[in-house]
N, C-alpha and C positions, 0 to 999 in steps of 0.2 A: 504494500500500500504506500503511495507517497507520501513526502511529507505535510504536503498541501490537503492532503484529504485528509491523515492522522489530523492536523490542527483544527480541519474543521470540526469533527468528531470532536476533539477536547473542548471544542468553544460552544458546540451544541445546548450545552445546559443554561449558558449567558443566554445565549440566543434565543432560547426557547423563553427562557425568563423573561426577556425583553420582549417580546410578542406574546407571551400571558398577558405581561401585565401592563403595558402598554398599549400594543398596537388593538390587543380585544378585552380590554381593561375589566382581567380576572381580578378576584382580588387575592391578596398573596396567601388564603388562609387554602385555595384553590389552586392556584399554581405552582407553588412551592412542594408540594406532594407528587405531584404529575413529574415538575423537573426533577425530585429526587430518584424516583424509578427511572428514569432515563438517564441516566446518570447510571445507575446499577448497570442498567442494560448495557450501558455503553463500555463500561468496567471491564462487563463479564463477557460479551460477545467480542469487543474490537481490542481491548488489553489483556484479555485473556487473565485475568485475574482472579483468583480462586474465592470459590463463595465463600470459604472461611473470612477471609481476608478483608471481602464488603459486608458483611457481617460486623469483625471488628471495629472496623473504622466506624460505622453506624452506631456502634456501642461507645465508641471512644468519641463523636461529635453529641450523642447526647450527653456523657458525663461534661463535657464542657458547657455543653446547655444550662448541666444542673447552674453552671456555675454563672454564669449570664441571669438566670431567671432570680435565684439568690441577690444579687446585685440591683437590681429594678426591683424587687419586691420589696426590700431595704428601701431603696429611694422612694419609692412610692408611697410606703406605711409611714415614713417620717411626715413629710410633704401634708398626707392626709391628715397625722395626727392634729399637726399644726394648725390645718384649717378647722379641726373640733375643739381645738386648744382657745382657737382667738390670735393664734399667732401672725398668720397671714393676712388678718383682719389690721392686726398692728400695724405689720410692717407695709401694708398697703397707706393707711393710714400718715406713717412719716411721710412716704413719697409726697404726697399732695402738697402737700406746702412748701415744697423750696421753691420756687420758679413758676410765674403764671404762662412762659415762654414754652411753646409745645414740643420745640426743638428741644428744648435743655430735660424736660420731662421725657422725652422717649429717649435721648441720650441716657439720661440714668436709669429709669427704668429698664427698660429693653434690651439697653448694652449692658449698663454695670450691673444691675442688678439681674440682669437676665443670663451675664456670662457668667457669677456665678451658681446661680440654678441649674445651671448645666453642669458646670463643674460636681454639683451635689449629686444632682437625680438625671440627669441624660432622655434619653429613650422620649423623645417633642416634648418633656413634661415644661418646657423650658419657655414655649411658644402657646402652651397652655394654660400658661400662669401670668404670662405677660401682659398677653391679649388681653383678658378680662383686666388686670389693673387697670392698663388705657383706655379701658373706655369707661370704666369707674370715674376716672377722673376727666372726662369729656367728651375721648376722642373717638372720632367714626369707627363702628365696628372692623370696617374694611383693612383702615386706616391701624388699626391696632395689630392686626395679622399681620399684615406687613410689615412693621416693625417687630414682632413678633419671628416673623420668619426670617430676617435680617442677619437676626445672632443669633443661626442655626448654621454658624462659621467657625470664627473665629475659635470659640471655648472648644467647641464638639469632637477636635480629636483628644480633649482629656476630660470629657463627659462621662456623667455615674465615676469619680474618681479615678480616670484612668481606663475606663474598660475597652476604649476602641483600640489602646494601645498593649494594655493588658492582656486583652483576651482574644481582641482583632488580630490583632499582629501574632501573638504568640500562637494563636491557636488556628490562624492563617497558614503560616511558615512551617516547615519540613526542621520543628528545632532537632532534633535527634540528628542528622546528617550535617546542618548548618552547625550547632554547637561545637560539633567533634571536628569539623572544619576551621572553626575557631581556634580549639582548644591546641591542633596542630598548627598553627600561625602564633601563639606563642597568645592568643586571646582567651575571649569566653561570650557565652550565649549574654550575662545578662550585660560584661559592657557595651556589648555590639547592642541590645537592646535599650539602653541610655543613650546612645552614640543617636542611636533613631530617635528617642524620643527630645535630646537635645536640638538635632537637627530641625525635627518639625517643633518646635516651640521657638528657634530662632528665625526660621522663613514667615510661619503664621504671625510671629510679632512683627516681622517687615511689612505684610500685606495688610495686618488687618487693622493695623494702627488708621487705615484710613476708612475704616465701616462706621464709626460714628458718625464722622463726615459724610458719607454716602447714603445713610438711613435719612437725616437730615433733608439729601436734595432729592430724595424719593420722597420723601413728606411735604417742600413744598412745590415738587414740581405735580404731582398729583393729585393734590389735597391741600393746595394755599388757595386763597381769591385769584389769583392771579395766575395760577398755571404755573408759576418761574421756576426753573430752579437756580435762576440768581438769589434768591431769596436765602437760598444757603449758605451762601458766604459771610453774612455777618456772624454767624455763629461758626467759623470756621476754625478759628483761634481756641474756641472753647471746647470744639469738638476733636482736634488735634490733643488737644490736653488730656481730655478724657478718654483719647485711643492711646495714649501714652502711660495714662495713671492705671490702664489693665496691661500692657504688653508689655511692659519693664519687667511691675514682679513677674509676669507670666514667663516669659521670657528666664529670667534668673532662676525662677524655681524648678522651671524644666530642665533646667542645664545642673542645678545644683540637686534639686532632692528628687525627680524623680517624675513619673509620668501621672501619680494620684493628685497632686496638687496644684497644677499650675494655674487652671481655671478658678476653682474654691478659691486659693487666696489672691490671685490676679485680684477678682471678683471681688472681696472683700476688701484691700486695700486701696482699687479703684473709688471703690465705695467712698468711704472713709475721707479720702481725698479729697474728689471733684465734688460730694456732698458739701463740705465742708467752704470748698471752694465758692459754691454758686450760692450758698445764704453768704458768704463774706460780697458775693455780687463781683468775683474775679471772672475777666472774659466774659461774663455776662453780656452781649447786646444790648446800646442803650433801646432800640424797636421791640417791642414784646410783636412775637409773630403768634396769631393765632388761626382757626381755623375760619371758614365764613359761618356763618348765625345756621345755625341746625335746620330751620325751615328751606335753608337754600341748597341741602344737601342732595344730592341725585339718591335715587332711591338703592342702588347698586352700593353703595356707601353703608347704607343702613342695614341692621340685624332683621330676620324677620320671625323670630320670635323676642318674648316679651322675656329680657337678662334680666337674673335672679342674682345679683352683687353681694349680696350680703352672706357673712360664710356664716356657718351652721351654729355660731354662738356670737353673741354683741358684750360678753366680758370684757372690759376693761384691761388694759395689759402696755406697761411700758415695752419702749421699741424694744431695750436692753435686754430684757425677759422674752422677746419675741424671737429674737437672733442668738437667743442662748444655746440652743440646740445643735443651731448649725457650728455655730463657734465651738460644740463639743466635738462633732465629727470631725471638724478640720483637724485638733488639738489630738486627739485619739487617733487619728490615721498617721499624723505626723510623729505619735510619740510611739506608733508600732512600726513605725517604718525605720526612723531611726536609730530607735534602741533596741539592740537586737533581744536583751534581757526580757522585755516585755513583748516582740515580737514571737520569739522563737518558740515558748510555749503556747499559744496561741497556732502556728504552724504546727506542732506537734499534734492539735486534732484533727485529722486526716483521713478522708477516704483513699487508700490509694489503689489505684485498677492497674496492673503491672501485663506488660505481654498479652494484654486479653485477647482471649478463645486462643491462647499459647504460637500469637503472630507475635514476633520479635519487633518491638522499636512503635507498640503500638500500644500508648499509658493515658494515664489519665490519673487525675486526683481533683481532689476537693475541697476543700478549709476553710468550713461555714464559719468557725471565728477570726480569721487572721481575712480574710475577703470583706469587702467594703461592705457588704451587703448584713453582715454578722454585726458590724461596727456600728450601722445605723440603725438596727432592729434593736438594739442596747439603747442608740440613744433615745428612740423612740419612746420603749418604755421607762426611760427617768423623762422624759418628758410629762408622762402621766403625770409625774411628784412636782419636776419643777414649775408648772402651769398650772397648778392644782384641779387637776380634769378629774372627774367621776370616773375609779376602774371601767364602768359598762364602756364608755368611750371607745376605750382600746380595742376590744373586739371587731365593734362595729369599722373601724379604721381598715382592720386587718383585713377585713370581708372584701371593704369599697377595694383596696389593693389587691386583694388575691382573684378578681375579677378584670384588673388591669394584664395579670398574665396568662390568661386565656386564651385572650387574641394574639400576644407577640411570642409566649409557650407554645404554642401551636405551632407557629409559623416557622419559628426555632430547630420544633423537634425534629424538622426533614430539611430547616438550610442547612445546620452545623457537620450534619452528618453526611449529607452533598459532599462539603468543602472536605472531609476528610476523606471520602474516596477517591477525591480527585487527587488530594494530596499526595496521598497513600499507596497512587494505583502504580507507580515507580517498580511495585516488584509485584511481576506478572512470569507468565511464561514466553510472552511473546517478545520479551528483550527489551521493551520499548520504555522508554522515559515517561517518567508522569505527565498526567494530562497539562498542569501548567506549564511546566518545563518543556513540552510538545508546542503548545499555543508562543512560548516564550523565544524559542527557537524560530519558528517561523516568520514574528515579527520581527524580530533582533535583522533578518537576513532583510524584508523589506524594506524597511522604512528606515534603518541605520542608525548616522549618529543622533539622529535630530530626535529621536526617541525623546530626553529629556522632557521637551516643549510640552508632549504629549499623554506623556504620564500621569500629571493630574488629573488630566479630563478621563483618563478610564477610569480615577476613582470617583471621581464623580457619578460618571454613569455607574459604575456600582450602588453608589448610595441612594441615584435617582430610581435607580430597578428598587432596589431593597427596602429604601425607607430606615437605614441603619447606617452609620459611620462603622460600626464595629462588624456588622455583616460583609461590606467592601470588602473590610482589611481580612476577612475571614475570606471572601471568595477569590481575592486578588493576588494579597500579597505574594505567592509564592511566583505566580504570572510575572510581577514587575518585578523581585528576587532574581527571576529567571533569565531573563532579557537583559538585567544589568551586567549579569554575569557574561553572556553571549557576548554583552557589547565590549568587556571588560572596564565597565564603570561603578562606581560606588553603586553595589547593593545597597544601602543603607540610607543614601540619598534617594535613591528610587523610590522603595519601599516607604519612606518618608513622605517624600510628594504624593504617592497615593493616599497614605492619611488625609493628608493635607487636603485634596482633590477630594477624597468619600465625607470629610468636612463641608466642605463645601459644596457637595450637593445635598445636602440637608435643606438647604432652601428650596431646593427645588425638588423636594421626596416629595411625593403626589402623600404618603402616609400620615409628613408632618403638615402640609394644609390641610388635609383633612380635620385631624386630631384637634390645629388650631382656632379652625371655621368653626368646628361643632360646639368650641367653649365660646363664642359669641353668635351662633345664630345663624352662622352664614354659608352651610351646607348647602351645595351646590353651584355654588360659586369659585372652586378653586381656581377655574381656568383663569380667571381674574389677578388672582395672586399673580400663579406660576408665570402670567406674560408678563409681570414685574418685576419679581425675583432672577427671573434669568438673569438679567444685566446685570445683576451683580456678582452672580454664579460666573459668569463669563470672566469679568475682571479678575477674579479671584484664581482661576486655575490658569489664564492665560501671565499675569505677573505671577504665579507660582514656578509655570514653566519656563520664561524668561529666566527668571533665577538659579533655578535646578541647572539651564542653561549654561550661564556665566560658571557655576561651581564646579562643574565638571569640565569644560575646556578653556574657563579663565582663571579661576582661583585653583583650579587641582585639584580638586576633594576628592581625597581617597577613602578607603577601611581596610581592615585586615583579610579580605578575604578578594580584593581585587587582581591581585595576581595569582589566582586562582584559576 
């Protein structure tokens, strides 16, 4: 068989996914199952790969699932408790009164406070949460989505504390074969995995330092009196500042502590900052920019059901006490991640799946305490103490969350297990390279050096099929892994720009307008969005590939496995 037809065959399951869910717009609870038996088929018929072996892998992408759904179910139950607590009620609350300026309100809202919501909890809950504040405090239904969908960028490859990179990449990637590749280069798996997470935290801090500023002339060139998007530029100073006051720490924490943090505390110290900035009235605009008078709104602007704003309790509660929760998770992942004293037992409770069904190199484990997702179900329940909420509370919290993983469980149980036979399918009878490695080879020979430029945008379209940043880096990584290697270019910057790229199509996942329309009303309408959000989807993966660009034929950037 040629090599042209082996790749089409490996690219088959993209393929199919893209015309499920796109071109006859299944939904992924429907095509996601169909692509995974095709997938089998293709395994077992054209790689010749033993049923034991698609079996394992199937068993070894669900134990990963465990660990994904653990993760969002943590995110979720905190989130919810918060809203039973009075929490979100709070910190909705502070926002309203710094700034009558709508610009300056969706800047912090949306960016700061929305990057880090993402950083917490991931999986759209980020454009879920946004949305309805914005229009709490005025703004067009329409108008709040879109900001909403915005900074579904920047944060999102260290969303749910690290998982696109934790679980995407790792559980993307052939580490058993890359590791022991390292380990004989004189490396290791998990520097080469900071190497990556350093990398996309210093490119995302170049790009994305300028989405304040971009939300901004999307707000007034669609939604000012005037149409303009000059209208943005008087807040351009303030809005540089405040892509600044997230991308510094973001930026430093990725490169120092690690891929769980960079968003959470970016998030919070932007906070803290440009808050603090816009009641002192720095950069502030002396023109307060508002919207036109609500009767002059186009009806396509408007929700068309009647928004229920008020969260499920009207308790009184300082911001301090509102933010305390989240201030613990930060403080509890940072003091597990760095002290190995209190991390290691915590790792020591373990499911671990070794060889399974006795395939060599095919593991898996689980560590519901030392996983983010253990850390926030902890703080959830002192949440109960510190909010002083009625026990019954909690339950009902748990219920509203374990209904959230029904829909993304489901869809999980046959992507994870996809991407590991694909991974996986390297040792067959029929001699042949894994299915990435197949697809990775063929474009390496086409398209050549220019590969870089292009990289982002397939994780893009990953993310755009999927509706997940961490899904991409699970179906991709090993493809742009593969291809660098061919090209003999930084693995590691590749692999990186796809995050970056499955980041950045998050604005444009048909899953997260969805998600973000249904919390204001405005189901049916995403095509509206989505001919928004491109433009900015576009900017984002095309200065990502410029970049990628420049570091591999003008700065150099190599890793340990390039001369390989």
């Amino acid at each position: 068989m040629s090599n042209g037809l082996l790749a089409f065959f490996a690219f088959s399951p993209i393929l199919l996914a893209a015309i499920l869910l796109v071109g006859l717009r299944w939904p992924a609870k429907r095509a996601m199952p169909l692509v995974y038996l095709i997938t089998a088929a293709i395994a077992l018929f054209v790689w010749d790969m033993s049923v034991n072996r698609i079996l394992a892998s199937t068993l070894q992408g669900l134990v990963i699932t465990a660990g994904v759904l653990w993760i969002i179910f943590g995110a979720i139950l905190l989130l919810n408790t918060l809203k039973r607590s009075g929490g979100i009620s709070a910190i909705r609350a502070g926002f309203a009164t710094i700034s009558p300026d709508r610009r300056i309100q969706a800047i912090i809202i949306a960016w700061l406070f929305g990057c880090f919501i993402e950083g917490a909890s991931g999986w759209g809950t980020t454009a879920a949460i946004a949305a309805p504040l914005l229009v709490a405090i005025g703004f067009p239904a329409l108008a709040a989505v879109l900001m909403g969908m915005l900074v579904q960028s920047t944060p999102v490859s260290y969303g749910a504390v690290g998982t696109p990179i934790l679980i995407g990449i790792t559980g993307g990637l052939d580490t058993t074969t890359v590791g022991s590749e390292l380990v004989a280069q004189g490396s290791s798996w998990d520097a080469y995995l900071q190497l990556i997470t350093s990398e996309v935290a210093i490119i995302h801090a170049i790009v994305g330092t300028l989405m304040p500023f971009i939300m901004a002339v999307m707000l007034t060139r669609f939604f000012g009196k005037e149409r303009s998007w000059r209208a943005a530029f008087d807040v351009l100073p303030f809005a540089l500042f405040a892509g600044l006051a997230f991308t510094l720490p973001y930026a430093a924490t990725g490169v120092f502590l690690g891929p769980e943090f960079p968003s959470m505390l970016g998030g919070l110290v932007g906070l803290a900052i440009v808050t603090t900035a816009a009641r002192a009235g720095f950069l502030i605009p002396k023109t307060v920019w508002d919207f036109p008078e609500p009767k002059q709104w186009p009806s396509e602007w408007m929700s068309t059901v009647e928004m229920k704003l008020d969260e499920l309790t009207s308790k009184p509660m300082s911001t301090f006490k509102a933010w305390l929760p989240y201030v613990l998770v930060g403080l509890l992942l940072v003091i597990t991640r760095v002290f190995p004293q209190v991390g290691e037992p915590l790792k020591a409770v373990v499911l671990v799946f070794s060889n399974i069904l006795g395939e060599t190199g095919i593991n898996g484990d689980f560590m519901p305490l030392y996983l983010p997702g253990g850390i926030m179900v902890v703080v959830a329940i002192a949440t109960v103490f510190l909010h002083g909420m009625k026990p019954s509370e909690l339950p009902k919290a748990i219920g509203e969350s374990s209904k959230v993983l029904v829909g993304a469980g489901f869809v999980l149980l046959f992507t994870v297990p996809m991407v590991r036979i694909m991974i996986n399918s390297g040792i067959n009878a029929a001699e042949l390279a894994s299915m990435p490695i197949t697809m990775a080879r063929f474009v390496a020979d086409a398209v050549g050096p220019v590969y870089p430029l292009l990289a982002p945008s397939i994780g893009a379209l990953g993310a755009f099929l999927a509706g997940s940043n961490t899904v991409s880096n699970m179906m991709l990584s090993q493809f742009q892994f593969g291809v660098a290697q061919n090209l003999g270019i930084s693995s590691a910057l590749i692999v990186a720009v796809q995050a970056i790229g499955a980041a950045a199509g998050n604005m444009v996942a048909i899953h997260n307008v969805v998600a973000a329309s249904a919390t204001v009303g405005l189901l049916g309408r995403e095509g509206i969005t989505l001919r928004k959000t491109v433009w900015p989807m576009l900017y984002y993966v095309l200065f990502t590939g410029v970049i990628a660009l420049i570091a591999v034929y003008w700065l150099g950037v190599s890793d340990p496995l390039v001369s390989l």
